[in-house]
DSSP file (Angstrom, degrees, kcal/mol; ACC not computed):
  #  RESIDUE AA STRUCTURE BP1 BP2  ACC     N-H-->O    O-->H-N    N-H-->O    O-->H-N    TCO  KAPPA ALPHA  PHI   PSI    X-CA   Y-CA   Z-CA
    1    1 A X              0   0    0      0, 0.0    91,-0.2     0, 0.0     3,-0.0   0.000 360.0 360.0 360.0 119.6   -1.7  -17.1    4.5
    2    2 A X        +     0   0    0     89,-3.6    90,-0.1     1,-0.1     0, 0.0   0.871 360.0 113.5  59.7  39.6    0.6  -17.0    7.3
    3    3 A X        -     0   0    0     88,-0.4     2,-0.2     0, 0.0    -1,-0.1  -0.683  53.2-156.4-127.8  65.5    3.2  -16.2    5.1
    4    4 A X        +     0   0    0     81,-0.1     2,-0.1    88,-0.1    81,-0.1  -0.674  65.4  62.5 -99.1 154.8    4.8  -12.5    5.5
    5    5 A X        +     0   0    0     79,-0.7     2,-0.3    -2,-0.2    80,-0.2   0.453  66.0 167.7 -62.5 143.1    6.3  -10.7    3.6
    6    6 A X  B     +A   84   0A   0     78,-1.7    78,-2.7    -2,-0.1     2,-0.3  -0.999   5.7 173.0-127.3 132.5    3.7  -10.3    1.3
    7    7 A X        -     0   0    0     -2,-0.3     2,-0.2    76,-0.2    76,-0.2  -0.983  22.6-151.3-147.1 153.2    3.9   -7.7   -1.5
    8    8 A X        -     0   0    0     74,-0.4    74,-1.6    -2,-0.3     2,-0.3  -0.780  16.9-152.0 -85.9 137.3    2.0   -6.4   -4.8
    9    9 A X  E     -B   81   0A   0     -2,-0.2     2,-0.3    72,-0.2    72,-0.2  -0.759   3.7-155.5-118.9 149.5    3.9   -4.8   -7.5
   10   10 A X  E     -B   80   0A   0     70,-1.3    70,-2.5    -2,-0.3     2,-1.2  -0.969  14.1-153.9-131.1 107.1    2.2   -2.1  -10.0
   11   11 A X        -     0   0    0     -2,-0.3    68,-0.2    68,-0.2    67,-0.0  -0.686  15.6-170.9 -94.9  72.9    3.7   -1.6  -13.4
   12   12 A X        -     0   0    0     -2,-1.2     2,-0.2     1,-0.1    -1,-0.2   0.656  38.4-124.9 -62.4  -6.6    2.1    2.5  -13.5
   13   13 A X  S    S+     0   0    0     65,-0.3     2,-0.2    -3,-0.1    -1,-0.1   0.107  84.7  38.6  85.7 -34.4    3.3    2.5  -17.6
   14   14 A X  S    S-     0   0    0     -2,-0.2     2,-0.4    63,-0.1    63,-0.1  -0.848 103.4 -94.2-148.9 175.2    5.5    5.8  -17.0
   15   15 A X        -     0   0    0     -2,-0.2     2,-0.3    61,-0.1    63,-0.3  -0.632  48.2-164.0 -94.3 129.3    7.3    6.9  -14.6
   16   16 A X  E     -E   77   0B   0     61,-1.9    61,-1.6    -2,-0.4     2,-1.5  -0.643  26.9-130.8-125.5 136.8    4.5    9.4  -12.2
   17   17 A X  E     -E   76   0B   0     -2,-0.3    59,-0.2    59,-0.2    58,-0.1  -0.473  42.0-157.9-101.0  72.9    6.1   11.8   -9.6
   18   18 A X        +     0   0    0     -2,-1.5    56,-0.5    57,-0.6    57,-0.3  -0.118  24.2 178.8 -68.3 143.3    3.3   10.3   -6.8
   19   19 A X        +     0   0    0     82,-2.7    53,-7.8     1,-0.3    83,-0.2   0.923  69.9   6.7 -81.4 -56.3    2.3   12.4   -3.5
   20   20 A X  E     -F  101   0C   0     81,-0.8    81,-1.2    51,-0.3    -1,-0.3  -0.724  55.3-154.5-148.0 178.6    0.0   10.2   -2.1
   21   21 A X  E     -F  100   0C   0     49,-0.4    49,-0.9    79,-0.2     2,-0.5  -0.952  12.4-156.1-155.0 128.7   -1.7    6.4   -2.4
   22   22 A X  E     -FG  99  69C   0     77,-1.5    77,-2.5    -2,-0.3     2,-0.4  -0.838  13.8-163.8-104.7 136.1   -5.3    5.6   -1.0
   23   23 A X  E     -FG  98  68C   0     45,-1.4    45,-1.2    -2,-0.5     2,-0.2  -0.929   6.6-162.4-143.0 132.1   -5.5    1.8   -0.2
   24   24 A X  E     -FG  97  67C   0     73,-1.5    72,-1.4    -2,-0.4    73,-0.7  -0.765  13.8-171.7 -95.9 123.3   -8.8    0.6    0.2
   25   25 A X        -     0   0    0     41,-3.0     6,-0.0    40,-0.3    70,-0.0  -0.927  55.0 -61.5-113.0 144.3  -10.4   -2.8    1.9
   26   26 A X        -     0   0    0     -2,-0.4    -1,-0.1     1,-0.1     5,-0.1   0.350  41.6-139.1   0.2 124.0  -14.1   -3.9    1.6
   27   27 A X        +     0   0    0     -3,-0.1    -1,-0.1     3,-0.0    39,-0.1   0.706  62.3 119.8 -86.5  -6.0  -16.5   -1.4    3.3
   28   28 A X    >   -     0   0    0      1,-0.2     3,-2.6    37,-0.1    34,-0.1  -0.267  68.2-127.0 -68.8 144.5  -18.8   -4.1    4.9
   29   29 A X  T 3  S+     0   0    0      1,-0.3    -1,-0.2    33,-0.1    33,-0.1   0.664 101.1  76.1 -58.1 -15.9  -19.2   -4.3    8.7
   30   30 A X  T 3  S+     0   0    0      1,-0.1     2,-1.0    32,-0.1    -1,-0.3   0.856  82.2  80.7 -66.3 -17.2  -18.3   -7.9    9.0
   31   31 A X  S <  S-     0   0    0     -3,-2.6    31,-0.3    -5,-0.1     3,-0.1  -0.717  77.8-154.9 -97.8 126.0  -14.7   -6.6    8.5
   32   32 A X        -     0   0    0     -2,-1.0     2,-0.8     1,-0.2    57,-0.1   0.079  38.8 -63.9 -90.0-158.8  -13.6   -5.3   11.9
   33   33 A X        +     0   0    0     28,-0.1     2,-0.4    55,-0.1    28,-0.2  -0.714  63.8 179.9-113.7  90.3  -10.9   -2.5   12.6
   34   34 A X  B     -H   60   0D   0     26,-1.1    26,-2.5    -2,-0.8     2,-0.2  -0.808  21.9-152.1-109.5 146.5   -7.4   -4.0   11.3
   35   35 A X        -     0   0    0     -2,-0.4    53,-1.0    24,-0.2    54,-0.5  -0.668  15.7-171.4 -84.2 149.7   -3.8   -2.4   11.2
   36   36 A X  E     -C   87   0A   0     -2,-0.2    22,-1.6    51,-0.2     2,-0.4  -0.922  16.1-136.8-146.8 148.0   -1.6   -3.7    8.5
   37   37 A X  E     +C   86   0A   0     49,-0.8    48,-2.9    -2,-0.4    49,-1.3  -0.962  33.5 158.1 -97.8 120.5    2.1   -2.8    8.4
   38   38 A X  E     -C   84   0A   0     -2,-0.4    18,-2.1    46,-0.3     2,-0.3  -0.910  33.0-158.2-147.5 135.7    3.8   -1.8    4.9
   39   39 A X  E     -C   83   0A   0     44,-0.6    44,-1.7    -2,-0.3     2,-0.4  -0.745  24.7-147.9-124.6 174.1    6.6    0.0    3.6
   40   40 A X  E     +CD  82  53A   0     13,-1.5    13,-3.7    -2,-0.3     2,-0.3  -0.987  20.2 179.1-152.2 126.6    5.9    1.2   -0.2
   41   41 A X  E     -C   81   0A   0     40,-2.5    40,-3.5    -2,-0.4     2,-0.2  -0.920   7.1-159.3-133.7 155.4    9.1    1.4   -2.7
   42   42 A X        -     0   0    0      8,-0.3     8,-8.4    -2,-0.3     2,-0.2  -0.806   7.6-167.5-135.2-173.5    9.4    2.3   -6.2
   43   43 A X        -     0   0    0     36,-0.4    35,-1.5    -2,-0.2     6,-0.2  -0.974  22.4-149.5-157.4 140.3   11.6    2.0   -9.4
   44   44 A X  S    S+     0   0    0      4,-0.5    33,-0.1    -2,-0.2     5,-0.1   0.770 103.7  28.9-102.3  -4.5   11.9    3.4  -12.7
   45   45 A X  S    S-     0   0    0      3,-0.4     4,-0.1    34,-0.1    -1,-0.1   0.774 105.4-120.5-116.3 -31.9   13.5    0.1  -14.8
   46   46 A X  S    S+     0   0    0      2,-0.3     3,-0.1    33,-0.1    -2,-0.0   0.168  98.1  80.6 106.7 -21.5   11.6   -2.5  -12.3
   47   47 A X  S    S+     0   0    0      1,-0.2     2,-0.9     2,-0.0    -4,-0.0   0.869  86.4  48.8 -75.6 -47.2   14.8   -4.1  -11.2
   48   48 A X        -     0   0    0      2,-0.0    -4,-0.5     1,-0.0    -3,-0.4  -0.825  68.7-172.6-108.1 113.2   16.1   -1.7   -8.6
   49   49 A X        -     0   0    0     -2,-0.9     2,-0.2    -6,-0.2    -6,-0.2  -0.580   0.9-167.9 -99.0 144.6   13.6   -0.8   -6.2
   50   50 A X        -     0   0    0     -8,-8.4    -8,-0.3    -2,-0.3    -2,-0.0  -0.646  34.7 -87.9-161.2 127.1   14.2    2.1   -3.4
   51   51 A X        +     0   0    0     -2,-0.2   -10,-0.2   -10,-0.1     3,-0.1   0.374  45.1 159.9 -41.8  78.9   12.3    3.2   -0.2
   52   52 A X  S    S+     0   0    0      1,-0.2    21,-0.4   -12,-0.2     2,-0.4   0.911  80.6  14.8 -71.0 -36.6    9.7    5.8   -1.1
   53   53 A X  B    S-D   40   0A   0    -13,-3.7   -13,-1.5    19,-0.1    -1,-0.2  -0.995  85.6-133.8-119.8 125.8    7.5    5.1    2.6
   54   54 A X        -     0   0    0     -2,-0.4   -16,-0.1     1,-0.2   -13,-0.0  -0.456  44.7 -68.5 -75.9 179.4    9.3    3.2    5.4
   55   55 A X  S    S+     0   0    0    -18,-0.1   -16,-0.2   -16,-0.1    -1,-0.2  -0.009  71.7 147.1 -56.6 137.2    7.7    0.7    6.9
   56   56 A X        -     0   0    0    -18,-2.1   -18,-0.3    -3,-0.1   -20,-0.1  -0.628  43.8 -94.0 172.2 136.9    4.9    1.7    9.0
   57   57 A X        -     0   0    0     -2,-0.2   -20,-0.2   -20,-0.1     2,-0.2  -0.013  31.3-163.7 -61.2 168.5    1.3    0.6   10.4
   58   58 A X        -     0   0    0    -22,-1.6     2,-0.2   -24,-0.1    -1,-0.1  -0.858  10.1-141.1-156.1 113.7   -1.7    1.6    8.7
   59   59 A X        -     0   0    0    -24,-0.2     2,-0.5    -2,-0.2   -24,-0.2  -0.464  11.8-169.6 -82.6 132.8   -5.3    1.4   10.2
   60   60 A X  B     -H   34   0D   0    -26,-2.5   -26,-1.1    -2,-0.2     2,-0.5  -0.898  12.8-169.6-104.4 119.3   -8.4    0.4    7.9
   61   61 A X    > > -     0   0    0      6,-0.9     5,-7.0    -2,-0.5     3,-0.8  -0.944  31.4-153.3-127.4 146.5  -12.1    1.0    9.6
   62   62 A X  G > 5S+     0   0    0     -2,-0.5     3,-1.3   -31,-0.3    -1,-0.1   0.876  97.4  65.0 -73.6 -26.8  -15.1   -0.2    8.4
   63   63 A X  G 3 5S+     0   0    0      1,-0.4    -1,-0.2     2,-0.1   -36,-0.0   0.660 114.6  28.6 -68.4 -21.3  -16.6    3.0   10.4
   64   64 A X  G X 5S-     0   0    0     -3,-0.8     3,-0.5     3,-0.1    -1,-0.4  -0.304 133.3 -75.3-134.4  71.3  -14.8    5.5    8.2
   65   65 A X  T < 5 -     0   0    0     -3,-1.3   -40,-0.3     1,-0.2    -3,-0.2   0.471  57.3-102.7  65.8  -4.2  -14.5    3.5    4.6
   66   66 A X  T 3 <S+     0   0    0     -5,-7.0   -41,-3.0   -42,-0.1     2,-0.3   0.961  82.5 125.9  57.1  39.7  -11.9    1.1    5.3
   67   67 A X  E <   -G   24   0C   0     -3,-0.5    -6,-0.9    -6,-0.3   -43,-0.2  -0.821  38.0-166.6-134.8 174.2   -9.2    3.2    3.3
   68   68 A X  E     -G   23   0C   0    -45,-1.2   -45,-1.4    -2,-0.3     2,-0.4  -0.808  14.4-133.9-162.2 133.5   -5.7    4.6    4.4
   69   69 A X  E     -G   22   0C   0    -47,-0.2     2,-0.2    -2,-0.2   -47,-0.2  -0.880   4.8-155.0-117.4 139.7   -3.5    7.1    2.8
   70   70 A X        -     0   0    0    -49,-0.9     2,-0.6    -2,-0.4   -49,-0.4  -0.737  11.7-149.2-106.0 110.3    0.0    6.8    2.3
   71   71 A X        +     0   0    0     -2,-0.2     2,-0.4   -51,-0.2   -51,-0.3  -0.774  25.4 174.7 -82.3 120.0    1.9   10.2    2.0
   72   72 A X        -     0   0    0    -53,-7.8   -19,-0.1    -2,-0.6   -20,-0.1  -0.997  38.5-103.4-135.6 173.8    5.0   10.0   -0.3
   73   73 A X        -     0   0    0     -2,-0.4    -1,-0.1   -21,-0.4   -54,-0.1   0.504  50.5-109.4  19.0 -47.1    7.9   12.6   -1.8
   74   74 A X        +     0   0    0    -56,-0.5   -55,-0.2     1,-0.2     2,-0.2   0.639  59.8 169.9  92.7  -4.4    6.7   12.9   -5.2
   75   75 A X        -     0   0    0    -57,-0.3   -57,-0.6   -58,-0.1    -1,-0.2  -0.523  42.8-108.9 -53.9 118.1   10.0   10.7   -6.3
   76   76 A X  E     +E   17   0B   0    -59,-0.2     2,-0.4    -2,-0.2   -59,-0.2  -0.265  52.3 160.8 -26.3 123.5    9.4    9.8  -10.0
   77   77 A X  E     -E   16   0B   0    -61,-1.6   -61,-1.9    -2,-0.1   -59,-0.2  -0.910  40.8-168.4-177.0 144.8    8.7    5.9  -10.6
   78   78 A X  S    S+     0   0    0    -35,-1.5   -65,-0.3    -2,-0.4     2,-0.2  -0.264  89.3  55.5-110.4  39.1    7.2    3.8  -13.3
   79   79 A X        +     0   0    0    -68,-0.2     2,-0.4   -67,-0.1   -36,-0.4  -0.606  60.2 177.2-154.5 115.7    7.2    1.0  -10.6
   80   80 A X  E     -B   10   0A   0    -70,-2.5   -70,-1.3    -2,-0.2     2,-0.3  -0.841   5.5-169.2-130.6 143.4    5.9    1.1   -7.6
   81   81 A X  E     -BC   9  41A   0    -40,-3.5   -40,-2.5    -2,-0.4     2,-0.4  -0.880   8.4-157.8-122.3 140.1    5.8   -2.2   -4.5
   82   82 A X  E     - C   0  40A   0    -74,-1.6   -74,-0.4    -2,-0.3     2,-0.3  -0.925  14.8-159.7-106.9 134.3    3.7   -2.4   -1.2
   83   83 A X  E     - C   0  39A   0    -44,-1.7   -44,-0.6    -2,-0.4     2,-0.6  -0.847   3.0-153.8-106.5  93.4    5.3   -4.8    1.2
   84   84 A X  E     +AC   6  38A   0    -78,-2.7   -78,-1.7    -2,-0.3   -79,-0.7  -0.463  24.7 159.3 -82.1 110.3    3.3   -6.0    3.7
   85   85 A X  E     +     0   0A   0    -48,-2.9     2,-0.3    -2,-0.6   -47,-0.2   0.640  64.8  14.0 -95.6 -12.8    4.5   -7.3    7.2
   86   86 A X  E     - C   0  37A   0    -49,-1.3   -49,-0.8     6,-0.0     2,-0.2  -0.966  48.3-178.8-157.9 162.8    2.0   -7.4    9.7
   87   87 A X  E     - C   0  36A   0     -2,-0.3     3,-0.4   -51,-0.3   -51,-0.2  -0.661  18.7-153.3-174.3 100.3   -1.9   -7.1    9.7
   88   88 A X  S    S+     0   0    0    -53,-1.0   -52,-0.1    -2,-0.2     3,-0.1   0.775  92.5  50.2 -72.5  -6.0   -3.5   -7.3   13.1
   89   89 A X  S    S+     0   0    0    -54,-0.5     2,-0.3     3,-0.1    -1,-0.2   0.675 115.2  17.5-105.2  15.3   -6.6   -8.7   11.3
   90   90 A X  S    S-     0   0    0     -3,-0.4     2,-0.2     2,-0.2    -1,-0.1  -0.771  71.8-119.5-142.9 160.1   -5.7  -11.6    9.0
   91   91 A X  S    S+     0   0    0     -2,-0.3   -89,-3.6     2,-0.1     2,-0.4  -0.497  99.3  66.5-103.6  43.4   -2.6  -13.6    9.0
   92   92 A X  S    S-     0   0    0     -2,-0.2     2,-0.3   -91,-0.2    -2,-0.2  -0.999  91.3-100.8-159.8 151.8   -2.4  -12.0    5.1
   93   93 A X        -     0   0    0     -2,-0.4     2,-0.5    -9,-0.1    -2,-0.1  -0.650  44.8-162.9 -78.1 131.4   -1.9   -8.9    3.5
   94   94 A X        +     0   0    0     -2,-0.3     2,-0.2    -4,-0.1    -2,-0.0  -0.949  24.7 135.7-145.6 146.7   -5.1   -7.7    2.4
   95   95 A X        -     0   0    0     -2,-0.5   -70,-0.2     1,-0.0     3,-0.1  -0.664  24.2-171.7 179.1 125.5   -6.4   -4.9   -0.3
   96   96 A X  S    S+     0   0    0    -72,-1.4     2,-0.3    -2,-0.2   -71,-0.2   0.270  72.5  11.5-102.9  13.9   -8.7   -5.0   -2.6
   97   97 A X  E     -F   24   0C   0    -73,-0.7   -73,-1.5     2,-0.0     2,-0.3  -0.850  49.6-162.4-173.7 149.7   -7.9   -1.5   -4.4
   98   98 A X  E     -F   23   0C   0     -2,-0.3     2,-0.4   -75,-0.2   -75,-0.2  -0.998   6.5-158.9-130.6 137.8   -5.2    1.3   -4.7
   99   99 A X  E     -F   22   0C   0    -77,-2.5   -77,-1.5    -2,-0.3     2,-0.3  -0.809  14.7-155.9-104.2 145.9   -5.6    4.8   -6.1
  100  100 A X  E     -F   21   0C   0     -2,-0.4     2,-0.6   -79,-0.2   -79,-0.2  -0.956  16.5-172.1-118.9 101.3   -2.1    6.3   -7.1
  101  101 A X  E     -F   20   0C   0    -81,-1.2   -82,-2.7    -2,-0.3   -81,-0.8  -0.780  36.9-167.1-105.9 136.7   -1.8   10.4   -7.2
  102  102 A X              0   0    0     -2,-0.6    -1,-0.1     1,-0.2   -81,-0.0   0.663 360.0 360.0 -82.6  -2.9    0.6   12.9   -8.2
  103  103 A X              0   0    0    -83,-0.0    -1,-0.2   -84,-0.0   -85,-0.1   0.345 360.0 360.0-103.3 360.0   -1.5   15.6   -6.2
C-alpha cells in the first residue's frame, strides 16, 4: 500500500508466443472506474526480463466487466511480469485474475 512499483510475476511452464492478456478486477459496483498504469515484460530463463508492453494506463469499469486487454508481439516467453506504477483508484496495484493468449 502506498508502495509503487508493484509487480506480479507468472511462471507460464513453457515459453508461449502471447498476442494478448485480459486482466480482470472484481465486477461489483462498489468498485468505481480506476486507471492503473503497467508496463508488462517477459523472459525465457526468468533472470533477464525484456519490454514486451511499455508502460502505459489501463482503464477497469465496473460498467463494462472491469477487465482490460493488453495487446503484445507474440515474442516467445516462459516468463512473463506486470509492473504496476500508478492506479488512480487505490494507492496499490490491484488484480484479481489474468488470462494469457497466444491468439
Amino acid at each position: 500500500n502506498h508502495a509503487f512499483p508493484q509487480s506480479l510475476t507468472v511462471d507460464l511452464g513453457a515459453p508461449k508466443a502471447l498476442k494478448r492478456l485480459v486482466l480482470k478486477l472484481p465486477p461489483a459496483a462498489a468498485w468505481a472506474t480506476r486507471t492503473q498504469t503497467l508496463t508488462v515484460s517477459g523472459s525465457t530463463d526468468g533472470g533477464t526480463y525484456g519490454t514486451l508492453k511499455p508502460s502505459a494506463g489501463y482503464t477497469f469499469d465496473p460498467s463494462s466487466g472491469n477487465t482490460a486487454t493488453v495487446s503484445l508481439p507474440g515474442t516467445p516467453v516462459r516468463h512473463l511480469r506486470l509492473t504496476f506504477t500508478g492506479n488512480t483508484g487505490w494507492p496499490a496495484a490491484q488484480l484479481s485474475e489474468l488470462e494469457a493468449y497466444t491468439s
